[in-house]
C-alpha positions as CSV (number, residue, x, y, z in Angstrom):
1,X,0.0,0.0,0.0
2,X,1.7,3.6,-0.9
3,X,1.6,6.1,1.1
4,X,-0.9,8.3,-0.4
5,X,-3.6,5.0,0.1
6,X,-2.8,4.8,4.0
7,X,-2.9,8.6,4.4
8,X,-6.5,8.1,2.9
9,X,-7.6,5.4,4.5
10,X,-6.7,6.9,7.9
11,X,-9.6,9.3,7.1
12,X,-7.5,12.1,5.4
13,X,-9.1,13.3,2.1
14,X,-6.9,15.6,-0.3
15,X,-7.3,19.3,0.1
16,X,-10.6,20.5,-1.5
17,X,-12.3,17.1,-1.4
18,X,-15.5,16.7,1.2
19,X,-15.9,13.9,3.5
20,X,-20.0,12.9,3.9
21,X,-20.9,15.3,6.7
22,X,-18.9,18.3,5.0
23,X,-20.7,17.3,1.9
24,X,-24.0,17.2,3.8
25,X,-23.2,20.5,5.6
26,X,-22.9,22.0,2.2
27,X,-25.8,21.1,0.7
28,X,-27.2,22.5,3.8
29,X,-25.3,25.8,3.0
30,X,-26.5,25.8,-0.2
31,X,-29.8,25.2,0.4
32,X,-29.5,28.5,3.4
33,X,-27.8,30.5,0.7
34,X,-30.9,30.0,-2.0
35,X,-33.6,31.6,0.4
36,X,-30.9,34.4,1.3
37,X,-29.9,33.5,5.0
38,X,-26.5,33.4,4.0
39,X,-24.7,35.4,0.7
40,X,-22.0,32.6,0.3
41,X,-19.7,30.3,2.0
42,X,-16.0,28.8,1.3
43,X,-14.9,25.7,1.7
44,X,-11.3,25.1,3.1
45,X,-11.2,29.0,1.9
46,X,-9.7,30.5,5.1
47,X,-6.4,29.0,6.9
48,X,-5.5,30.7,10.0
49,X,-2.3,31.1,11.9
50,X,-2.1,30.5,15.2
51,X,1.4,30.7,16.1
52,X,4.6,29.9,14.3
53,X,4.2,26.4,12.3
54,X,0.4,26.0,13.7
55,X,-1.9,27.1,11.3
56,X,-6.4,25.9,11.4
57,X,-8.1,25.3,8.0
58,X,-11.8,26.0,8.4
59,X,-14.2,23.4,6.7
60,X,-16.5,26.7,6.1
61,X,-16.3,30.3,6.1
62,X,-19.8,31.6,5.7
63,X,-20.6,35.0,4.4
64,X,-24.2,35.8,6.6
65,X,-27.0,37.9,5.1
66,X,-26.1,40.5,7.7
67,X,-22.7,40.5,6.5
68,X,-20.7,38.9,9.0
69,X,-18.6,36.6,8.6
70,X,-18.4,33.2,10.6
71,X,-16.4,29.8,10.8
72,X,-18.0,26.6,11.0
73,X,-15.7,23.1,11.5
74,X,-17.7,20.6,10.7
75,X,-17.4,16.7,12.5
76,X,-19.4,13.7,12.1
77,X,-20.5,13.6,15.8
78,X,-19.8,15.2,19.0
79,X,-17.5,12.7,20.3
80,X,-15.2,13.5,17.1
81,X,-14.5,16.9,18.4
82,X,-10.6,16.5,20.1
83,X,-9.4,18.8,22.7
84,X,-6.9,20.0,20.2
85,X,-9.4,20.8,18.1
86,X,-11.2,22.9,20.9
87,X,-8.2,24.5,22.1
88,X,-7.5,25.3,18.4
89,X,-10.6,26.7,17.7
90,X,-10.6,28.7,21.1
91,X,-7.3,30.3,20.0
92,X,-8.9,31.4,17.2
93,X,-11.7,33.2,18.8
94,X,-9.1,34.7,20.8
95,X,-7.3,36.2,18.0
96,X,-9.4,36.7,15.6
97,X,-12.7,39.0,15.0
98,X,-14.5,35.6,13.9
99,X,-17.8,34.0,15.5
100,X,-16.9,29.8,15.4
101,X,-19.0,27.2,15.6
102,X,-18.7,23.5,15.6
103,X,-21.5,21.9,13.5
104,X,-22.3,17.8,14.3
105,X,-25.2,16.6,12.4
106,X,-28.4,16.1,14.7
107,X,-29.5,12.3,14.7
108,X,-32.5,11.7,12.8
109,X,-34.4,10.6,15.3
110,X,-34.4,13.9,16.7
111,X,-35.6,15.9,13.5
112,X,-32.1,15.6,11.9
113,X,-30.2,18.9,10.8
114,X,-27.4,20.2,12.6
115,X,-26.1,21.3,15.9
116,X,-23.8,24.9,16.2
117,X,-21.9,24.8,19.7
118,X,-20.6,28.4,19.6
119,X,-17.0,28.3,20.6
């Protein structure tokens, strides 16, 4: 098995490509952005440094209808989210002029859609 196959199969996808609950978020997004709640979104469109050789690529930068600008990291489910991730994310906030969110999809069971935790 090469590399690039182990990398992948580890649950890495190359730059730009979605994994199902990104995918799912976007069509989400896109579905927000045709009745006008949002204007747009980006997708791995905003890396952040956090300090020197520790940089955050944001799943989605989203472009509200009021004109602000927030972060959304998407995981498949709440236990997903690492406290590197967290700590990351909180640095963020810290530095930046940013609102961040988590998003976990909410089981269907319980209406589906998705679940913000502001960070």
């Amino acid at each position: 098995m090469s590399f690039g196959k182990r990398y992948q199969a580890l649950g890495r996808l190359k730059r730009g490509e979605r994994n199902k609950t990104e995918a799912a978020y976007e069509a989400f997004l896109l579905q927000q952005k045709a009745v006008g709640l949002i204007q747009d979104y980006w997708f791995e469109g905003v890396k952040l440094r956090l300090a020197d050789n520790t940089f955050l690529t944001i799943d989605f930068a989203i472009l509200g209808a009021d004109g602000r600008i927030s972060l959304h990291d998407t995981k498949g489910a709440p236990h997903l989210i690492t406290d590197t991730a967290k700590v990351k994310l909180k640095t963020v906030r810290e530095v930046y002029p940013f609102d961040i969110f988590i998003v976990t999809p909410r089981a269907k069971k319980d209406g589906g859609g998705w679940n913000l935790e502001e960070i």
